[in-house]
N, CA, C and O atoms as a DFTB+ gen file, in Angstrom:
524 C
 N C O
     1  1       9.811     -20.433     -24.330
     2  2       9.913     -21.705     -25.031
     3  2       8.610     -22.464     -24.851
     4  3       8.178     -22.908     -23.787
     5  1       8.057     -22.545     -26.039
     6  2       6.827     -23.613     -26.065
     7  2       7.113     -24.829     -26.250
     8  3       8.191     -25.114     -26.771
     9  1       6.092     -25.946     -25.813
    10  2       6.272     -27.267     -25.996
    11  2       5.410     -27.620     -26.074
    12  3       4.537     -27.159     -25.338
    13  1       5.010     -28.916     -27.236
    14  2       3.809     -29.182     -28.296
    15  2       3.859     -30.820     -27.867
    16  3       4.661     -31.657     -28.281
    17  1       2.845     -30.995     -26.990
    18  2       2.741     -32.581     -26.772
    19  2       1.052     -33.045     -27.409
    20  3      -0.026     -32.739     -26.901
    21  1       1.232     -33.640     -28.321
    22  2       0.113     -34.089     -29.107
    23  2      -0.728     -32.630     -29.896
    24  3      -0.200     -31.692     -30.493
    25  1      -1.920     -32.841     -29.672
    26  2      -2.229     -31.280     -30.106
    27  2      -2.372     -30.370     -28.867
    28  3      -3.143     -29.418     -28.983
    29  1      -1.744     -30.539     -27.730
    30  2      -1.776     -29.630     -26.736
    31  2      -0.537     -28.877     -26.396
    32  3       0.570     -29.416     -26.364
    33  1      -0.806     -27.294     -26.075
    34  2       0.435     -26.386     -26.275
    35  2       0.415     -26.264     -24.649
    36  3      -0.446     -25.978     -23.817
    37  1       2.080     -26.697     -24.604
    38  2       2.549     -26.935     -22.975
    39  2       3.336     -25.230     -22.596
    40  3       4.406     -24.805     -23.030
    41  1       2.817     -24.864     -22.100
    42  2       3.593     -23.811     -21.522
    43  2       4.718     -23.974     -19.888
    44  3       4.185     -24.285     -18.823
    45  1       5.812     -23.783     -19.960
    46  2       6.376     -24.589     -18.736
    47  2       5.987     -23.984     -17.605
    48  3       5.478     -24.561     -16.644
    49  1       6.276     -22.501     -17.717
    50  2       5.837     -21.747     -16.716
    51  2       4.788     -22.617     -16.166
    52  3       5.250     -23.133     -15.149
    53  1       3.461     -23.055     -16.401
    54  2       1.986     -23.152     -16.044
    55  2       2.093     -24.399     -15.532
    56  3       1.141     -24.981     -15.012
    57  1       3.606     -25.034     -15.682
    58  2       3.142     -26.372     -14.704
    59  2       4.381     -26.367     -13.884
    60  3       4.346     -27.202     -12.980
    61  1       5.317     -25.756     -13.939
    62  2       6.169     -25.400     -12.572
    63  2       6.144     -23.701     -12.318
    64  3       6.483     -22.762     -13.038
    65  1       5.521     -23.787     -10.802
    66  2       5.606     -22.814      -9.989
    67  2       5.987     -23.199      -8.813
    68  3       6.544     -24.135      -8.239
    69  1       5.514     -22.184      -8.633
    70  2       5.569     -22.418      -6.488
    71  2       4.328     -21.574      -5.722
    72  3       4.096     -20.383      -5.933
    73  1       3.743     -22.241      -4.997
    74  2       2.372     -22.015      -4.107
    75  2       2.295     -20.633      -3.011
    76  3       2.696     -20.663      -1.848
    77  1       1.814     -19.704      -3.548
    78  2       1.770     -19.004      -2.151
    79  2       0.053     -19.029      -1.443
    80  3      -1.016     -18.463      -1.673
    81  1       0.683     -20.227      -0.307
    82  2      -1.300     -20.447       0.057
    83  2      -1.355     -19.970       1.955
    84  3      -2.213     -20.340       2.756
    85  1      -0.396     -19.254       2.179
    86  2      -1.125     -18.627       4.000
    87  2      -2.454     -18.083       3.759
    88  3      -2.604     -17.231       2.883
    89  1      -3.580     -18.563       4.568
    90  2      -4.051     -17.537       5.351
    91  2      -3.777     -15.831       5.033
    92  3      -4.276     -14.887       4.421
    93  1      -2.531     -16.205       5.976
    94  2      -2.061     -14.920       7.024
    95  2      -1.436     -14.002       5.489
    96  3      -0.913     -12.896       5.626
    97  1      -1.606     -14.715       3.971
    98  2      -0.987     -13.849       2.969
    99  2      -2.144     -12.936       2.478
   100  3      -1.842     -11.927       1.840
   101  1      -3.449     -13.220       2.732
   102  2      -4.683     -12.979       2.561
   103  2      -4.895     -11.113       2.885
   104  3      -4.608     -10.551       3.942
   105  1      -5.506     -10.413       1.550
   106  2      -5.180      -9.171       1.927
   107  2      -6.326      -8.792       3.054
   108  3      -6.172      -7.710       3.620
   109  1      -7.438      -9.580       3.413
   110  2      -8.014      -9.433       4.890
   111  2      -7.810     -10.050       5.676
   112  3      -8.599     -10.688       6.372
   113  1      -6.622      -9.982       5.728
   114  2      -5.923     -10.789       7.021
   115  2      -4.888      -9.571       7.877
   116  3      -3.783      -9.174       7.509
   117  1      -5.798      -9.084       9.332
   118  2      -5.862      -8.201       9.817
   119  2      -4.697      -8.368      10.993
   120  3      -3.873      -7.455      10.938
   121  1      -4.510      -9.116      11.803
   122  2      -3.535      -9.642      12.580
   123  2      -2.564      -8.609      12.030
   124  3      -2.323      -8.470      10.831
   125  1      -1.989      -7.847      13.086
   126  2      -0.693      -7.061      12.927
   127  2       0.595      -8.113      12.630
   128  3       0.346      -9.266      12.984
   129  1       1.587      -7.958      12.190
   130  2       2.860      -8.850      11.620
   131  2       3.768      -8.222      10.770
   132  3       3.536      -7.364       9.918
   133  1       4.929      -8.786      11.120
   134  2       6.336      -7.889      10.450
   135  2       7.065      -9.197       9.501
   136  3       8.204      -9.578       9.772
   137  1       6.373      -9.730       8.531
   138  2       6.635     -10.785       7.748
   139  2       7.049     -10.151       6.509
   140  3       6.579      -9.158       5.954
   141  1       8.499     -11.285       6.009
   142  2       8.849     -10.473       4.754
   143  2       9.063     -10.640       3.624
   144  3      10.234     -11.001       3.747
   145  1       8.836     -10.682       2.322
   146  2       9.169     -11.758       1.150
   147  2      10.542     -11.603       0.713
   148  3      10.800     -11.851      -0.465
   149  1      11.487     -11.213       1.530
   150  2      13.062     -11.023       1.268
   151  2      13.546     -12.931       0.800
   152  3      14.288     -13.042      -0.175
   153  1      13.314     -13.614       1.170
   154  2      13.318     -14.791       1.086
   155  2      12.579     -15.367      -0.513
   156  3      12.965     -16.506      -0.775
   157  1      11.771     -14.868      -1.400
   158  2      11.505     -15.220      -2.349
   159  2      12.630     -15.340      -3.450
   160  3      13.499     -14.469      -3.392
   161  1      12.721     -16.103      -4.249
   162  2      13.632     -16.088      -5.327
   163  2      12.906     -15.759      -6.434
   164  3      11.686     -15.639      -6.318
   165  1      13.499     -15.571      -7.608
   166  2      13.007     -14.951      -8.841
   167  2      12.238     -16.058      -9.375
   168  3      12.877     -17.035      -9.766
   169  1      11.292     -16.067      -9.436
   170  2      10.104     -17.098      -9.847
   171  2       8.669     -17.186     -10.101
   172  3       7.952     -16.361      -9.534
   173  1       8.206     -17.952     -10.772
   174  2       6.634     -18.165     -11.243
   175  2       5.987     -18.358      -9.765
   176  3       6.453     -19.086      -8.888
   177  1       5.027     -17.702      -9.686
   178  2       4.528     -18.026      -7.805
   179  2       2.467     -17.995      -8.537
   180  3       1.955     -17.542      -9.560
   181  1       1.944     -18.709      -7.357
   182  2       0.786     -18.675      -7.856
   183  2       0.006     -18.673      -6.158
   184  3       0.472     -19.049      -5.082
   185  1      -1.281     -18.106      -6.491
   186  2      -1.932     -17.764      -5.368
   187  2      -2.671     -19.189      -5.243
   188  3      -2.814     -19.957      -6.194
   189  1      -3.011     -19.371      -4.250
   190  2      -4.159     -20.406      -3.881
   191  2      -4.390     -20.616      -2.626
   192  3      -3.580     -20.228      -1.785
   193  1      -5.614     -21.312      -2.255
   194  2      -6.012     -21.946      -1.353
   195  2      -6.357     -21.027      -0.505
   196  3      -7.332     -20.414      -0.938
   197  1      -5.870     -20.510       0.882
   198  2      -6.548     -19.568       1.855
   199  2      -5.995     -18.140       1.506
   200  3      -6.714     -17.185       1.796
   201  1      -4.655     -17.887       0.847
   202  2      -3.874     -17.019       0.368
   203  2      -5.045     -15.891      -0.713
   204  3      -4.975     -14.692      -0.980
   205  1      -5.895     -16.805      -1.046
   206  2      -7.278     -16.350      -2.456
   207  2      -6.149     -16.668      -3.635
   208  3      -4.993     -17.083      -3.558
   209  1      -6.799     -16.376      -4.505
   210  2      -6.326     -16.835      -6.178
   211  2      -6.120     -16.134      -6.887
   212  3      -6.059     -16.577      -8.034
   213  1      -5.880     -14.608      -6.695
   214  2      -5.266     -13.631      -7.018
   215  2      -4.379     -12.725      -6.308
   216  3      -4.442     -12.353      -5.136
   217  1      -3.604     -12.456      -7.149
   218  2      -3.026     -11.168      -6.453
   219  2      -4.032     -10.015      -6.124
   220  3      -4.630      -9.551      -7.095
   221  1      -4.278      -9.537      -5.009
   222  2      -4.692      -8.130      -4.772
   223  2      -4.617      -7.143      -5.679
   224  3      -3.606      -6.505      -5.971
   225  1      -5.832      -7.009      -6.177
   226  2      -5.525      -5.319      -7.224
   227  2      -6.144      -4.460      -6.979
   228  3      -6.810      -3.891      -7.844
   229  1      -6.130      -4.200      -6.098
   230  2      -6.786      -2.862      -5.277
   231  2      -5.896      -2.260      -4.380
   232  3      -5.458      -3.130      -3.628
   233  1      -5.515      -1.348      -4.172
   234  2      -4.803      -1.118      -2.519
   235  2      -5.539      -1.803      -1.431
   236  3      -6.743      -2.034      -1.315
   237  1      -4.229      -2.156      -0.429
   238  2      -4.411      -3.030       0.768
   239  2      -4.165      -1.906       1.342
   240  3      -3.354      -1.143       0.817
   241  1      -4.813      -1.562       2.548
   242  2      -4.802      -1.194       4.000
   243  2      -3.304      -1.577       4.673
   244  3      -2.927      -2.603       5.240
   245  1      -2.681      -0.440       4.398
   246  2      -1.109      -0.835       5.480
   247  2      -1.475      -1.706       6.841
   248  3      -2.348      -1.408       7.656
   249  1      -0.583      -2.874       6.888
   250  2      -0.362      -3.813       8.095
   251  2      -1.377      -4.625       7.958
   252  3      -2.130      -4.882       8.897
   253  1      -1.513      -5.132       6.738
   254  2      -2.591      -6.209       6.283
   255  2      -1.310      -7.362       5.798
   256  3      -0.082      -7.359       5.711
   257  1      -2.545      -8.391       5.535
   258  2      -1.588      -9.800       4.874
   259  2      -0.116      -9.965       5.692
   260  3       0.999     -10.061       5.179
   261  1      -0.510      -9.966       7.293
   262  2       0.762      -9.779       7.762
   263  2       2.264      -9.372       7.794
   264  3       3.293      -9.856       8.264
   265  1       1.959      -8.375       7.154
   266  2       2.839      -7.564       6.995
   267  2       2.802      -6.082       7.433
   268  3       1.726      -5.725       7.912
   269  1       4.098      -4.856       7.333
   270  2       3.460      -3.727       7.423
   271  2       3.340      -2.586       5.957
   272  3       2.819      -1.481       5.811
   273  1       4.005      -3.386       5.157
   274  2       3.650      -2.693       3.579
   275  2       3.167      -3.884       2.765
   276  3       3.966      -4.637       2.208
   277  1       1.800      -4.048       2.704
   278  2       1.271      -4.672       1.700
   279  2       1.362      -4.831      -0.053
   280  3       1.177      -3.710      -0.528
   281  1       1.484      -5.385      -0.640
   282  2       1.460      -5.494      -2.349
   283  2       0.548      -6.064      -3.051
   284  3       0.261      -7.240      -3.273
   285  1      -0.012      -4.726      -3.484
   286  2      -0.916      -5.170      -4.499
   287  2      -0.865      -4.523      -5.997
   288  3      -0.494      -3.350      -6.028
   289  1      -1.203      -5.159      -7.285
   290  2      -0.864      -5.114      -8.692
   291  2      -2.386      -4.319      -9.336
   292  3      -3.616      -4.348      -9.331
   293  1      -0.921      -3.492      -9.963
   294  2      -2.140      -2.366     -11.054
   295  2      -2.249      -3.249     -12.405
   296  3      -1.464      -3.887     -13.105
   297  1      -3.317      -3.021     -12.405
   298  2      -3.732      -3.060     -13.762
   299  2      -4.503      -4.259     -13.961
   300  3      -4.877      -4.851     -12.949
   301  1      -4.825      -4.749     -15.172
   302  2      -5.600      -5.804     -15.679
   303  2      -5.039      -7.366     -15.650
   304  3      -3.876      -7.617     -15.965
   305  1      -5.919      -8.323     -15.268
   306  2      -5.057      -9.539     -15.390
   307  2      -4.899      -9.901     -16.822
   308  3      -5.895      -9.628     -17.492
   309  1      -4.033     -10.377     -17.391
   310  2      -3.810     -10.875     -19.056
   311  2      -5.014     -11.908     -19.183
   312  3      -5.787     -12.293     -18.306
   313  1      -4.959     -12.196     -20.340
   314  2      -5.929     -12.866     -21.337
   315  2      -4.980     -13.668     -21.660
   316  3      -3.846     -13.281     -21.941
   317  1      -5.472     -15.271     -21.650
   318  2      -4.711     -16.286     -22.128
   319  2      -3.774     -16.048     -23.493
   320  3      -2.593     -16.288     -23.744
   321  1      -4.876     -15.460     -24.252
   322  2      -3.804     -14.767     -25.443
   323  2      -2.797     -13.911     -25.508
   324  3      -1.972     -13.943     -26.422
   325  1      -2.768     -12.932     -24.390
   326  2      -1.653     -12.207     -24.268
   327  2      -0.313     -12.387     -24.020
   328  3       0.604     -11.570     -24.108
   329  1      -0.299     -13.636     -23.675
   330  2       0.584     -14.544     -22.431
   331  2       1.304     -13.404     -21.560
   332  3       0.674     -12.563     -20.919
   333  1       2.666     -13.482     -21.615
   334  2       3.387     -12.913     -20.253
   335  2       3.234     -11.321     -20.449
   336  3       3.601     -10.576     -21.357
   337  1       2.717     -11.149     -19.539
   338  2       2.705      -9.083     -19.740
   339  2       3.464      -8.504     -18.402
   340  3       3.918      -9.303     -17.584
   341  1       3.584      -7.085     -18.209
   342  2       4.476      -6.528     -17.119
   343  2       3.577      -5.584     -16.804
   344  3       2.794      -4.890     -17.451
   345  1       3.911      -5.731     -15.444
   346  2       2.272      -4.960     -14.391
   347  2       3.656      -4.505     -13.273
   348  3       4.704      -5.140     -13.164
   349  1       3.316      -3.352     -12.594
   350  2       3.402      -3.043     -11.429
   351  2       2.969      -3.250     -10.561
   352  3       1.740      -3.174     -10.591
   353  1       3.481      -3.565      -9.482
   354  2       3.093      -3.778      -7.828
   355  2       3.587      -3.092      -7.255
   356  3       4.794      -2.855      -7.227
   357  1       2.448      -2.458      -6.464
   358  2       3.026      -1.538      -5.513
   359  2       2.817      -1.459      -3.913
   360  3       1.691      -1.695      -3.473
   361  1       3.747      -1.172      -3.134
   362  2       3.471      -1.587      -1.760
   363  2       2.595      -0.168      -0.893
   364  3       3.105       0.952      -0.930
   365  1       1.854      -0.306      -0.480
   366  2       1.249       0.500       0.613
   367  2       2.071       0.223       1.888
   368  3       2.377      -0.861       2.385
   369  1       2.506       2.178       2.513
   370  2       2.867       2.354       3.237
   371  2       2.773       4.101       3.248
   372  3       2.500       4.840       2.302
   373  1       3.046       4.397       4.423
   374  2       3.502       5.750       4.799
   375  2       2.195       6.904       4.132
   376  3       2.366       8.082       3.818
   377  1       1.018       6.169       4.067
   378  2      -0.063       7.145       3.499
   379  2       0.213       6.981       2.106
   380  3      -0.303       7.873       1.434
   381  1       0.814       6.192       1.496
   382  2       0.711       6.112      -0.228
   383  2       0.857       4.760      -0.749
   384  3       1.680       3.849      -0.658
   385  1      -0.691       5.059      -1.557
   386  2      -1.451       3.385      -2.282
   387  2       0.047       2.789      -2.617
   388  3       0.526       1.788      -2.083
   389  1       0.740       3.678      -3.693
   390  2       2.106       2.970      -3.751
   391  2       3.362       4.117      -3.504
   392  3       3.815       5.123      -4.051
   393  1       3.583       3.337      -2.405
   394  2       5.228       3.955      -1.550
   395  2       5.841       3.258      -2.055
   396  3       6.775       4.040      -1.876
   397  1       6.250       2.535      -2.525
   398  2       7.389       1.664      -3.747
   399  2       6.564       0.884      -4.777
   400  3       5.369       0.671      -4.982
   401  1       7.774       0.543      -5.350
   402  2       6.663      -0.556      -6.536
   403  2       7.978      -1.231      -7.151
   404  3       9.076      -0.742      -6.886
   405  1       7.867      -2.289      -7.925
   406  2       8.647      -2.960      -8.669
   407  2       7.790      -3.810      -9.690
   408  3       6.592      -4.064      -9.560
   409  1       8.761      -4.275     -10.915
   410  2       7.905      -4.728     -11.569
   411  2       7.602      -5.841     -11.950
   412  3       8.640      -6.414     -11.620
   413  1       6.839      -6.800     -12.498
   414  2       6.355      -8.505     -12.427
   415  2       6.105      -8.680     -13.764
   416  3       5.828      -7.697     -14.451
   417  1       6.158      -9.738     -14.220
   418  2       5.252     -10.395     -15.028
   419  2       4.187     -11.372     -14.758
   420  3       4.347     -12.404     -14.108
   421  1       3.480     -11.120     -15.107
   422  2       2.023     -11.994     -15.661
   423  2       1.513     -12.687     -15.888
   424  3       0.756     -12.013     -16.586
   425  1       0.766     -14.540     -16.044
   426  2       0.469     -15.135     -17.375
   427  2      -0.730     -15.406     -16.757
   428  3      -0.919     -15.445     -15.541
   429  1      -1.754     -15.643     -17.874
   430  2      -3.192     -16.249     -17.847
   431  2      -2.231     -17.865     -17.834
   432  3      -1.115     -17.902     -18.352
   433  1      -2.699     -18.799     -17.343
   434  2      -2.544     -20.042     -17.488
   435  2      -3.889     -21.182     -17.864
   436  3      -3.963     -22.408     -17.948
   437  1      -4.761     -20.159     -18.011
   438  2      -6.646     -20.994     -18.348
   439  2      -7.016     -20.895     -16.889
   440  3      -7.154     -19.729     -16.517
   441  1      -7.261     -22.041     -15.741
   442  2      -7.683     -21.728     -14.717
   443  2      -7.214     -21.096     -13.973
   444  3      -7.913     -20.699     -13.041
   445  1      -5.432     -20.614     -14.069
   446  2      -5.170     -20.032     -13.020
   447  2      -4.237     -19.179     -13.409
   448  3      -3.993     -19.382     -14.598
   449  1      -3.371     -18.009     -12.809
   450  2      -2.421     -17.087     -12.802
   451  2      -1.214     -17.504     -12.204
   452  3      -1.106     -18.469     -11.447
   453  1      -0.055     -16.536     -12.670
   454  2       0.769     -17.272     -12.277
   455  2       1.608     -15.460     -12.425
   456  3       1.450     -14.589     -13.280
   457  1       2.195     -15.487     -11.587
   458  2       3.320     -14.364     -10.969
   459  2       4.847     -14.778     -10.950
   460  3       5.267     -15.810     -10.427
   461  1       5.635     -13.804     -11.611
   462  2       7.100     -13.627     -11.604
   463  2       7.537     -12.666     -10.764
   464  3       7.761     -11.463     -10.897
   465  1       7.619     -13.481      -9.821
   466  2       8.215     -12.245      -8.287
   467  2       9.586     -12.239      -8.068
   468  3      10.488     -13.040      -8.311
   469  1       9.530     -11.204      -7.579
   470  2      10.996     -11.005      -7.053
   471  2      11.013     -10.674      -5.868
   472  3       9.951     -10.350      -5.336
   473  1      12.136     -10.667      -5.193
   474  2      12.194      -9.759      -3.755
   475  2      11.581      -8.434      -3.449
   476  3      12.166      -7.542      -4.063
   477  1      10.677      -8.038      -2.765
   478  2       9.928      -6.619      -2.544
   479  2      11.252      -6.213      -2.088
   480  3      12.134      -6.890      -1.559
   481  1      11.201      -4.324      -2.558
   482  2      12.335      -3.424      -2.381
   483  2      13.430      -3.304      -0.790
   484  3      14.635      -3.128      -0.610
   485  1      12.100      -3.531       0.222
   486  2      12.196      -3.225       1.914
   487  2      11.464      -4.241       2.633
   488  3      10.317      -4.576       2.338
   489  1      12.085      -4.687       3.504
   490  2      11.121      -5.160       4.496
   491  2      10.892      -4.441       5.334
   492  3      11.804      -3.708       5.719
   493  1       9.270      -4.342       6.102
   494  2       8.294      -5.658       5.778
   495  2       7.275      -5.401       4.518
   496  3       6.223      -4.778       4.375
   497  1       7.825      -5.917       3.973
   498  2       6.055      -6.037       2.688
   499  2       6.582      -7.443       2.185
   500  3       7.593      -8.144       2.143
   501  1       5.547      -7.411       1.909
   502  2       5.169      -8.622       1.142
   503  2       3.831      -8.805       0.032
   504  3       2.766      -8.189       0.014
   505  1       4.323      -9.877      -0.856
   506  2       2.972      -9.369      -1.674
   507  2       1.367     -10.439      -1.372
   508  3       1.317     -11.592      -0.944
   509  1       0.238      -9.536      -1.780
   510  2      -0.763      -9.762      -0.893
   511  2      -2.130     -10.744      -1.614
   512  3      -2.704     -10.116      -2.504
   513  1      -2.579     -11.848      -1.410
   514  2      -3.269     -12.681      -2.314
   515  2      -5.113     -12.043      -2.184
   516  3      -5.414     -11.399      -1.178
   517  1      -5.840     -12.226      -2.924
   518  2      -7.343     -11.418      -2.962
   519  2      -7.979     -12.782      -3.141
   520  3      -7.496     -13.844      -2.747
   521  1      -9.277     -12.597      -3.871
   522  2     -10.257     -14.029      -4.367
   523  2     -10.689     -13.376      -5.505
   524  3     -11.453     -13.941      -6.288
């Protein structure tokens, strides 16, 4: 659902989320930790602040971002024009870039991104923020 306030196109997603800004979510964030995103609800989540401003798209190093299965997202970030797209995330563990995965949506928001997470499959993983 779009919403048209003057000549500017409001997308809701892009102005309610929720912040994921640790440190300790940071995919070089080395500190061993058994932290878990079982606690997330189904929602727009956005990286910032020490967390970095992206999701990780590279494989993380198991027992990074305080956790012991890290999450990080394949593929390309969308283009404002694309709006919501579906990417995989996949968790590192057990010697494989992705030992599980589940799937997300996407949005360019202009300055920033914005993630539709869900609960990772197992704890501990959690998903992992980059710059």
């Amino acid at each position: 659902l779009l919403c048209f306030t003057g000549s500017l196109l409001v997308i809701p997603e892009c102005t309610q989320y929720k912040f994921l800004i640790g440190s300790d979510r940071h995919r070089n964030y080395s500190i061993p930790g058994k932290k878990c995103d079982k606690h997330l609800t189904e929602d727009w989540y956005r990286f910032d602040g020490p967390a970095g401003s992206v999701m990780a798209s590279s494989c993380v190093p198991t027992h990074r971002c305080n956790t012991n299965l890290p999450g990080w997202m394949e593929g390309s970030l969308p283009t404002v024009d694309e709006g919501v797209v579906l990417r995989r995330v996949c968790f590192h563990g057990y010697t494989k870039c992705c030992f599980m995965d589940v799937q997300i949506n996407v949005r360019n928001c202009g300055p920033f991104y914005i993630y539709r997470l869900k609960k990772p499959p197992v704890c501990n993983s959690r998903y992992c923020g980059s710059n």
